[in-house]
mmJSON file of the N, C-alpha and C atoms, coordinates in Angstrom:
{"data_MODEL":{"atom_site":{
"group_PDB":["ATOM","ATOM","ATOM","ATOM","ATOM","ATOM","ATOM","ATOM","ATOM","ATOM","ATOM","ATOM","ATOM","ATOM","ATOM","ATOM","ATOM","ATOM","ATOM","ATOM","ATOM","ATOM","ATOM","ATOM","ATOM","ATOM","ATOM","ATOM","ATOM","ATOM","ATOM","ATOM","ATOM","ATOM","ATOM","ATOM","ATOM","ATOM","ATOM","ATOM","ATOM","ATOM","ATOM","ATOM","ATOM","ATOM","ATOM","ATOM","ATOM","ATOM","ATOM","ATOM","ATOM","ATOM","ATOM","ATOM","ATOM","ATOM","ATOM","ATOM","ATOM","ATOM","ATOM","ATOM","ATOM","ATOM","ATOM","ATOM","ATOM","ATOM","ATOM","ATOM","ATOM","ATOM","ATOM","ATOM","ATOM","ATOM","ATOM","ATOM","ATOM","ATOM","ATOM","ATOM","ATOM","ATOM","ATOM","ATOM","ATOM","ATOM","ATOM","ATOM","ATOM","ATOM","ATOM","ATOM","ATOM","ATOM","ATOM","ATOM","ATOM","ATOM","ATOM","ATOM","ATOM","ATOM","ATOM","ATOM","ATOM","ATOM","ATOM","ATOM","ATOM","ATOM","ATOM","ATOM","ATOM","ATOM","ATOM","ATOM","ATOM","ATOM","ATOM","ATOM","ATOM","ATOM","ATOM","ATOM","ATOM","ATOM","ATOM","ATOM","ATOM","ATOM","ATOM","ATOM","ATOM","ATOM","ATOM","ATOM","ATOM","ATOM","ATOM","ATOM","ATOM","ATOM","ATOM","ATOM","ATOM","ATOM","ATOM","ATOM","ATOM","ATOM","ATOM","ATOM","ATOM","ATOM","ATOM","ATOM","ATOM","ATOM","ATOM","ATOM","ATOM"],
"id":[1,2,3,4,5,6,7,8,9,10,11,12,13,14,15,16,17,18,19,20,21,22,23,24,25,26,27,28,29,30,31,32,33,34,35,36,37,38,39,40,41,42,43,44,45,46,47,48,49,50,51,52,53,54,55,56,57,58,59,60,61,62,63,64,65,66,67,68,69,70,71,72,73,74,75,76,77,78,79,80,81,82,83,84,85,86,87,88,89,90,91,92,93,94,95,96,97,98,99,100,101,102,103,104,105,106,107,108,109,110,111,112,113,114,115,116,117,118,119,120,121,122,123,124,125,126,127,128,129,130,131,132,133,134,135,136,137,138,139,140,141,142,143,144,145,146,147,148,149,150,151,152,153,154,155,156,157,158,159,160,161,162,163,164,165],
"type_symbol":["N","C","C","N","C","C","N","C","C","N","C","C","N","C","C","N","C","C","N","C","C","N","C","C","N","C","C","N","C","C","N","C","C","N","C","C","N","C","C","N","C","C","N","C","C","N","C","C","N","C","C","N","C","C","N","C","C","N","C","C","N","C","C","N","C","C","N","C","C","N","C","C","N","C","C","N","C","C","N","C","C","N","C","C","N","C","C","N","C","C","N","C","C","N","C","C","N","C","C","N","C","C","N","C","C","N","C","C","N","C","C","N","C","C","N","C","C","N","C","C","N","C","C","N","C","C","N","C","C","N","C","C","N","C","C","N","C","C","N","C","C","N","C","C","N","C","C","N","C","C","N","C","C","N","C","C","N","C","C","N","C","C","N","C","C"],
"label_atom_id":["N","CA","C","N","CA","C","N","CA","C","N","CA","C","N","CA","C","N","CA","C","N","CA","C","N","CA","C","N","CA","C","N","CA","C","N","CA","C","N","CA","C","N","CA","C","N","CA","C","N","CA","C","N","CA","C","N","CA","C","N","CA","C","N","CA","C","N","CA","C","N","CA","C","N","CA","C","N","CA","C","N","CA","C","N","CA","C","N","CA","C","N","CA","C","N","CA","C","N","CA","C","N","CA","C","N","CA","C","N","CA","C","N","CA","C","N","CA","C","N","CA","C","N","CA","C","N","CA","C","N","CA","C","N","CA","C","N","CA","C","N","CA","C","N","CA","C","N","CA","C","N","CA","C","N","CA","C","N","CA","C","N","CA","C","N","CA","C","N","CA","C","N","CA","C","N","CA","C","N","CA","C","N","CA","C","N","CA","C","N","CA","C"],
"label_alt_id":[null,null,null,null,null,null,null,null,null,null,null,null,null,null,null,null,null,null,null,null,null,null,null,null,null,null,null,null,null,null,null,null,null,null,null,null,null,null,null,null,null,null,null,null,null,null,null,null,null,null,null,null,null,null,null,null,null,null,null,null,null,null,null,null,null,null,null,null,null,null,null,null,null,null,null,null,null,null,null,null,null,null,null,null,null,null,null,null,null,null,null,null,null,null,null,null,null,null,null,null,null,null,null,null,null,null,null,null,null,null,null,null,null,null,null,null,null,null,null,null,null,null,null,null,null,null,null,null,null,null,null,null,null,null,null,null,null,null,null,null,null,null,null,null,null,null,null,null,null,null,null,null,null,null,null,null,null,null,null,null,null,null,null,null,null],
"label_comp_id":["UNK","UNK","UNK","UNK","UNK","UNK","UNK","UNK","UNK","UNK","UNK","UNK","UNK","UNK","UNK","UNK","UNK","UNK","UNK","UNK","UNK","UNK","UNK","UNK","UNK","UNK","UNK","UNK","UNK","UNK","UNK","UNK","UNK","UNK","UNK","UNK","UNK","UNK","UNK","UNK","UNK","UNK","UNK","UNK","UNK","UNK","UNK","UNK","UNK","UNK","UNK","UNK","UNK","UNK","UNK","UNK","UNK","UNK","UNK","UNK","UNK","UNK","UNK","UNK","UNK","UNK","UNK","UNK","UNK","UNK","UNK","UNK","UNK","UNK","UNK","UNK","UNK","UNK","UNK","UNK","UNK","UNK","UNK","UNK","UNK","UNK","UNK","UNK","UNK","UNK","UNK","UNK","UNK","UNK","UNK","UNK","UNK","UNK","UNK","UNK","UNK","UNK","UNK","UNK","UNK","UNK","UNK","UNK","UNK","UNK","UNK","UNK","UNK","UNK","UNK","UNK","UNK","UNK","UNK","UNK","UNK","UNK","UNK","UNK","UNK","UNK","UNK","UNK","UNK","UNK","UNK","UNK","UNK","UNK","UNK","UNK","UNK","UNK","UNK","UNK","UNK","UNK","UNK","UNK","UNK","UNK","UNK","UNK","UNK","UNK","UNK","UNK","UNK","UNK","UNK","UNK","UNK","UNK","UNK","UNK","UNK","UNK","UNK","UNK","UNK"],
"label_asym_id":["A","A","A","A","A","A","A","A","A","A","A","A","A","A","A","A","A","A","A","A","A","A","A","A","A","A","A","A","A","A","A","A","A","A","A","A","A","A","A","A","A","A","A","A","A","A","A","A","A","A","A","A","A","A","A","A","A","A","A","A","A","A","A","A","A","A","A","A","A","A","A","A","A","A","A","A","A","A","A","A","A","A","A","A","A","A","A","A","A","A","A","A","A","A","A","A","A","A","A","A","A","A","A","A","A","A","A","A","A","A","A","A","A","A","A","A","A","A","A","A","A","A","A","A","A","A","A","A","A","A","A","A","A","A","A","A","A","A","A","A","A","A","A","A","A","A","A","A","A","A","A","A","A","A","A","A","A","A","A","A","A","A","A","A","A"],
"label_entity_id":["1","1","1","1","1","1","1","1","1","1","1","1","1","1","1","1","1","1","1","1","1","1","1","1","1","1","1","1","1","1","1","1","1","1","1","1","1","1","1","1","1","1","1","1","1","1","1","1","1","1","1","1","1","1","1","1","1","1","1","1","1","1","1","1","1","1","1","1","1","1","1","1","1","1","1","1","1","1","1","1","1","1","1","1","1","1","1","1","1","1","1","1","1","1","1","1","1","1","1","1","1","1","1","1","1","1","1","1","1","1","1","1","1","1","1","1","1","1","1","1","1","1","1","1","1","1","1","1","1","1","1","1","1","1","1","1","1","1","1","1","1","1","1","1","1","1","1","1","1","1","1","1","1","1","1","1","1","1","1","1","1","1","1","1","1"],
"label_seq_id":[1,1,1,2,2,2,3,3,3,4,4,4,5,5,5,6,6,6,7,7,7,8,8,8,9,9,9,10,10,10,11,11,11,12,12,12,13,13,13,14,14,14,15,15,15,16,16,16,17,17,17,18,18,18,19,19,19,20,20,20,21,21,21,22,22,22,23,23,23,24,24,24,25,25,25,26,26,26,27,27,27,28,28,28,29,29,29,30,30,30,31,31,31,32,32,32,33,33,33,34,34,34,35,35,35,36,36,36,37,37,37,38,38,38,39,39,39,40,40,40,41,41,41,42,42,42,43,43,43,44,44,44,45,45,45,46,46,46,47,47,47,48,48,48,49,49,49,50,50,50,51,51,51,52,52,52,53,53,53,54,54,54,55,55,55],
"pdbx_PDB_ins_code":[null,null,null,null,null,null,null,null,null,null,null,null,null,null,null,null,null,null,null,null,null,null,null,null,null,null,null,null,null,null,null,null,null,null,null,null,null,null,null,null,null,null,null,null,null,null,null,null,null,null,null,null,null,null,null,null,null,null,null,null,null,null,null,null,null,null,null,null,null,null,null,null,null,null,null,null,null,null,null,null,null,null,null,null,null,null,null,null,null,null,null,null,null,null,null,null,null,null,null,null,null,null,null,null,null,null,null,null,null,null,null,null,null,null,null,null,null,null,null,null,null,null,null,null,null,null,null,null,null,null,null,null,null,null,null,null,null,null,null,null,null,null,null,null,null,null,null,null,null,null,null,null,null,null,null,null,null,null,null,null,null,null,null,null,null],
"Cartn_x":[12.608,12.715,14.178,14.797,15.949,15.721,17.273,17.513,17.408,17.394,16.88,15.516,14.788,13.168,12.848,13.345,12.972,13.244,14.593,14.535,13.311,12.995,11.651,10.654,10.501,8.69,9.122,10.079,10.282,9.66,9.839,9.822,8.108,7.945,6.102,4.942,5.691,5.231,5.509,6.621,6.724,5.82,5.154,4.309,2.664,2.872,1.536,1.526,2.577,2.198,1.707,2.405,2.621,1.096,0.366,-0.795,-1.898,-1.588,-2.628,-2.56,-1.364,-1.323,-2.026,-1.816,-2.168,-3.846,-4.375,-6.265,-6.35,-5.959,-6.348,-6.126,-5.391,-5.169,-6.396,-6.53,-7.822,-9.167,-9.5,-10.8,-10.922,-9.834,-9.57,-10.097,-9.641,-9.576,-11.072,-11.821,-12.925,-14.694,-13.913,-14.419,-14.822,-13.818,-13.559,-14.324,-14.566,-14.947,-16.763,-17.15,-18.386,-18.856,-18.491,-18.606,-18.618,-18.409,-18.82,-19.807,-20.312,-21.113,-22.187,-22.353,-23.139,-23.734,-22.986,-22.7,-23.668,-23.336,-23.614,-25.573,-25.618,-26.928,-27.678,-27.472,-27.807,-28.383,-27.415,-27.338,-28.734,-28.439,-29.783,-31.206,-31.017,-32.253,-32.734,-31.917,-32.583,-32.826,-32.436,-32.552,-34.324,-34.154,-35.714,-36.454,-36.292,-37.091,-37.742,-36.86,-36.715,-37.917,-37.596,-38.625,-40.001,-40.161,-40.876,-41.84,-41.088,-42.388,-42.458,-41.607,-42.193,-43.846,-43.95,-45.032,-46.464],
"Cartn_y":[14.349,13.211,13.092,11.84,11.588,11.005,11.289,10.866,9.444,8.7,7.164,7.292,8.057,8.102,8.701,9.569,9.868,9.071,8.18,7.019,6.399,5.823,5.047,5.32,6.809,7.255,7.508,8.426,8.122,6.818,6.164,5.056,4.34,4.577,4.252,5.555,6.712,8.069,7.71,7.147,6.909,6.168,4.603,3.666,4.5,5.394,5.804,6.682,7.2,8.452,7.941,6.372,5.659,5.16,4.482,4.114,4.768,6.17,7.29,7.401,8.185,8.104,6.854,5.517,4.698,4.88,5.124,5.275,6.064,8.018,8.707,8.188,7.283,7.741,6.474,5.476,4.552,4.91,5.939,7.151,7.358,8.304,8.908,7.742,6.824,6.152,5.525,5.464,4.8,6.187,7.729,8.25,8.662,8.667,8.736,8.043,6.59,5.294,5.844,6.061,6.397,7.365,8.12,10.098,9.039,8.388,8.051,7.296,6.481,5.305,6.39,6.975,8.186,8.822,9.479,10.19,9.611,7.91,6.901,6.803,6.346,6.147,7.358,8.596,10.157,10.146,9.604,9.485,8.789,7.752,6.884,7.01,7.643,8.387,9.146,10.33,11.591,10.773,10.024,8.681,8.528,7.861,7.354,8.612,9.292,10.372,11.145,11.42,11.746,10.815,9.494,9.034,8.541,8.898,9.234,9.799,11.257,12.522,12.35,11.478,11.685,10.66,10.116,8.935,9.47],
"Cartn_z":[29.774,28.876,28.459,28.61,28.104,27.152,26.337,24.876,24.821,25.57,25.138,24.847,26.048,26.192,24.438,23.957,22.837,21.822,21.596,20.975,20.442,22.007,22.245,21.456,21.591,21.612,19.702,19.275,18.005,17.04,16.95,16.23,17.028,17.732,18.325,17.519,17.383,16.87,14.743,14.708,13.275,12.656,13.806,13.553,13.028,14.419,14.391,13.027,12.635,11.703,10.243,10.575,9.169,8.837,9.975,10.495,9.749,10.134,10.163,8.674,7.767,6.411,5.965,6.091,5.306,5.521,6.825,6.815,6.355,6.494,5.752,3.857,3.483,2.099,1.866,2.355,2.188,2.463,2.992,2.965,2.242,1.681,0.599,-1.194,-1.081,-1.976,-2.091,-0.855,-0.96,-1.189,-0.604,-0.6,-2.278,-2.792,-4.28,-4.961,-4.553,-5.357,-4.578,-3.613,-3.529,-4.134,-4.144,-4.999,-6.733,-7.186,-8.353,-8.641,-7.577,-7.7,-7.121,-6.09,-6.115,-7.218,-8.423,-9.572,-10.71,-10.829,-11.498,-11.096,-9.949,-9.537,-9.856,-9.366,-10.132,-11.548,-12.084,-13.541,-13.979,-13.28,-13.545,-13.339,-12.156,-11.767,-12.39,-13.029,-14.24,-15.202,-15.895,-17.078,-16.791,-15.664,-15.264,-15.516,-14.679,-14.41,-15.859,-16.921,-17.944,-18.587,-18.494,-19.569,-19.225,-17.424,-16.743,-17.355,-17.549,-17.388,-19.49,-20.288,-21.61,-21.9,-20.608,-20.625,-20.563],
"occupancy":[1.0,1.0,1.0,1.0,1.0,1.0,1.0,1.0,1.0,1.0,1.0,1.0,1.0,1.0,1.0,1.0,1.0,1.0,1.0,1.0,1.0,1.0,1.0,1.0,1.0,1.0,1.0,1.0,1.0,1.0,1.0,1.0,1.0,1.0,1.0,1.0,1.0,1.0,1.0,1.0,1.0,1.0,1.0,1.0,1.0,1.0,1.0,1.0,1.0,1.0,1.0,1.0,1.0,1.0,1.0,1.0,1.0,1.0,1.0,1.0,1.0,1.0,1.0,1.0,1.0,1.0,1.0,1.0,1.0,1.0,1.0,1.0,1.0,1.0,1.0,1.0,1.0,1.0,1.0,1.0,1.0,1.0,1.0,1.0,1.0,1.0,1.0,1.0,1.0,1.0,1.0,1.0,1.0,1.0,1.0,1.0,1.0,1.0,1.0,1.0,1.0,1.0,1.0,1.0,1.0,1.0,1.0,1.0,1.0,1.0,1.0,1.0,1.0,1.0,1.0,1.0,1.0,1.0,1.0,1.0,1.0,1.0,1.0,1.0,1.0,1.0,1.0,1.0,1.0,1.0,1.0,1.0,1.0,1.0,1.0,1.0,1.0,1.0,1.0,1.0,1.0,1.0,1.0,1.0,1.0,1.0,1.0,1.0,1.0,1.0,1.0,1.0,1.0,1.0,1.0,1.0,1.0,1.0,1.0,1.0,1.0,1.0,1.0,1.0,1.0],
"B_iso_or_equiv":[0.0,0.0,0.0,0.0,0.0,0.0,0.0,0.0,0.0,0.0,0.0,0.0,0.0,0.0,0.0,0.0,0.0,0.0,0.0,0.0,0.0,0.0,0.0,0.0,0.0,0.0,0.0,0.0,0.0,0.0,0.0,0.0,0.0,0.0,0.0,0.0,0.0,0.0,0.0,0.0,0.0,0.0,0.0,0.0,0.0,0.0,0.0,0.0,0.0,0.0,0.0,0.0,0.0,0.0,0.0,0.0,0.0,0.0,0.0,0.0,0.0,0.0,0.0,0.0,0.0,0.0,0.0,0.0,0.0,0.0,0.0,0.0,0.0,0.0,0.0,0.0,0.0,0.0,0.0,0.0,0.0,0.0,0.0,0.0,0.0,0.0,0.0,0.0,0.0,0.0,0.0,0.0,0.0,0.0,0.0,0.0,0.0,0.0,0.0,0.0,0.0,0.0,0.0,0.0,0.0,0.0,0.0,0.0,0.0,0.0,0.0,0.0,0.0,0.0,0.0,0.0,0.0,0.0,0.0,0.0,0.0,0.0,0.0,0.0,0.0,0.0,0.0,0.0,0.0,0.0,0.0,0.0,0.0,0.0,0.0,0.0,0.0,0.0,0.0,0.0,0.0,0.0,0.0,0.0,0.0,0.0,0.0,0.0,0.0,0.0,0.0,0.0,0.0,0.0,0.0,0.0,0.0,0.0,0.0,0.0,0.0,0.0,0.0,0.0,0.0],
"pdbx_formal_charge":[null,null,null,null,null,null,null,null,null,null,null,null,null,null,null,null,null,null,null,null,null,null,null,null,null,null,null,null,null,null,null,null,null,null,null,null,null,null,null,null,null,null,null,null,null,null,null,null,null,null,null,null,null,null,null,null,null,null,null,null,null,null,null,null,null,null,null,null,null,null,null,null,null,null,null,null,null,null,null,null,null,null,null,null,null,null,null,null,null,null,null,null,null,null,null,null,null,null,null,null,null,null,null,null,null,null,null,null,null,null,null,null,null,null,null,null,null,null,null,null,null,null,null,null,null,null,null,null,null,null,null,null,null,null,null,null,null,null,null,null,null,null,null,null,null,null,null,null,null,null,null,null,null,null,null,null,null,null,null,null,null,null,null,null,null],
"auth_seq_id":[1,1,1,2,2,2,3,3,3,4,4,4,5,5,5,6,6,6,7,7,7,8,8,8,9,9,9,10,10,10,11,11,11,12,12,12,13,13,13,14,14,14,15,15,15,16,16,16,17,17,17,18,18,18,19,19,19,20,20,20,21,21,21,22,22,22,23,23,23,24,24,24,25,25,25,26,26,26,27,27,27,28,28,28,29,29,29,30,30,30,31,31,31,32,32,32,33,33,33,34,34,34,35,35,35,36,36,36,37,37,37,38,38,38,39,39,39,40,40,40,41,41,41,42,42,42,43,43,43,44,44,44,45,45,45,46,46,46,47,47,47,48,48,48,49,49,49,50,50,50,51,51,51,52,52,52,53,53,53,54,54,54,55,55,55],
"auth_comp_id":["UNK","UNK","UNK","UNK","UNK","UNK","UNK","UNK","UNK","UNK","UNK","UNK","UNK","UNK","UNK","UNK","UNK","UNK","UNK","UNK","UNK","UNK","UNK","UNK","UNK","UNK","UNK","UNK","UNK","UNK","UNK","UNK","UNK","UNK","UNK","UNK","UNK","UNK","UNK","UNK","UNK","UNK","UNK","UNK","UNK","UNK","UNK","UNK","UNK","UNK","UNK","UNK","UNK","UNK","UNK","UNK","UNK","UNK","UNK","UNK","UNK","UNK","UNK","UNK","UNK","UNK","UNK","UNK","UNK","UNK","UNK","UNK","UNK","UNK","UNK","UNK","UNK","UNK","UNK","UNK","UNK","UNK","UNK","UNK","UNK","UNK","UNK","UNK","UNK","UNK","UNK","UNK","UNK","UNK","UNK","UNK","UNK","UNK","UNK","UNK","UNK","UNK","UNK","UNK","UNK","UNK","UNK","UNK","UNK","UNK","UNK","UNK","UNK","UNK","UNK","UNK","UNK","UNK","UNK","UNK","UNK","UNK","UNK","UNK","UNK","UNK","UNK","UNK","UNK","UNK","UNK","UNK","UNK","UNK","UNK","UNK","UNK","UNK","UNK","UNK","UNK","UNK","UNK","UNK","UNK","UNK","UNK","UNK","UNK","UNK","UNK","UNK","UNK","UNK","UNK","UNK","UNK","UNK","UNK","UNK","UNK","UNK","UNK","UNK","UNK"],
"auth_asym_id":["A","A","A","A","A","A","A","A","A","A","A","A","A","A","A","A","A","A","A","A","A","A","A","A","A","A","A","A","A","A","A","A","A","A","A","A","A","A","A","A","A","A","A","A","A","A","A","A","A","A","A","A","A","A","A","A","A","A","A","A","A","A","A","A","A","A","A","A","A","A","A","A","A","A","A","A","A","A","A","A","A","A","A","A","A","A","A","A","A","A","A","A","A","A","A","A","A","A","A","A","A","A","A","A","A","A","A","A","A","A","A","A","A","A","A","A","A","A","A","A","A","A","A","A","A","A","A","A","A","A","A","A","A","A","A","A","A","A","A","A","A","A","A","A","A","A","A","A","A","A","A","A","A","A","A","A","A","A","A","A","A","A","A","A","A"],
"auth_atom_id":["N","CA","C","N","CA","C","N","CA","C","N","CA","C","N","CA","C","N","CA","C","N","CA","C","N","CA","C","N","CA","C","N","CA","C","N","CA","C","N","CA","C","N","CA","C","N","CA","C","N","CA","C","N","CA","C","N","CA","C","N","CA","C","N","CA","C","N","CA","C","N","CA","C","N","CA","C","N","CA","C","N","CA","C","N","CA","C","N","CA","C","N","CA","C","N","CA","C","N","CA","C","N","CA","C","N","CA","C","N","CA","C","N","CA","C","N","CA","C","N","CA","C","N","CA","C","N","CA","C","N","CA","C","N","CA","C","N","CA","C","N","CA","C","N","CA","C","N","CA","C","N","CA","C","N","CA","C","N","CA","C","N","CA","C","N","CA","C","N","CA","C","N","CA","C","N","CA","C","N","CA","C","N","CA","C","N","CA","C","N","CA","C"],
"pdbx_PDB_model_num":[1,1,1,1,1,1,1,1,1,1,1,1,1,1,1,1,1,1,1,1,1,1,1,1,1,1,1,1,1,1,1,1,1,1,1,1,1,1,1,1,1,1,1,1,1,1,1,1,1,1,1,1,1,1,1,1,1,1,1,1,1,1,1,1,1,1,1,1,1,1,1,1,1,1,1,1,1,1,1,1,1,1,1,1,1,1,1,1,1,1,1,1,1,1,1,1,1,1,1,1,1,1,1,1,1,1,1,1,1,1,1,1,1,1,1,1,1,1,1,1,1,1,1,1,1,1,1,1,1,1,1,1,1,1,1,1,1,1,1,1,1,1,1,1,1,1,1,1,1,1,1,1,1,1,1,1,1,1,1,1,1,1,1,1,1]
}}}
């Protein structure tokens, strides 16, 4: 590989790296936002459940 060739692939490798950070950190951000709405519905369920079994 010549030093142009690495030029090249540099900046195609920067795209991709940039790419990749931005999906991993939007997983991340959505995985977060489910793990609460998860949490939330939980919540609700023992709620029910609770006044369930006082019936």
């Amino acid at each position: 590989m010549t030093q142009a060739d690495t030029k090249e692939v540099c900046p195609t490798f920067q795209r991709f790296a940039v790419r990749t950070s931005k999906t991993m950190q939007d997983l991340s951000i959505k995985a977060e936002q489910t793990k609460q709405e998860v949490a939330e519905q939980i919540k609700e369920v023992s709620k029910n459940f609770d006044a369930f079994k006082r019936q």
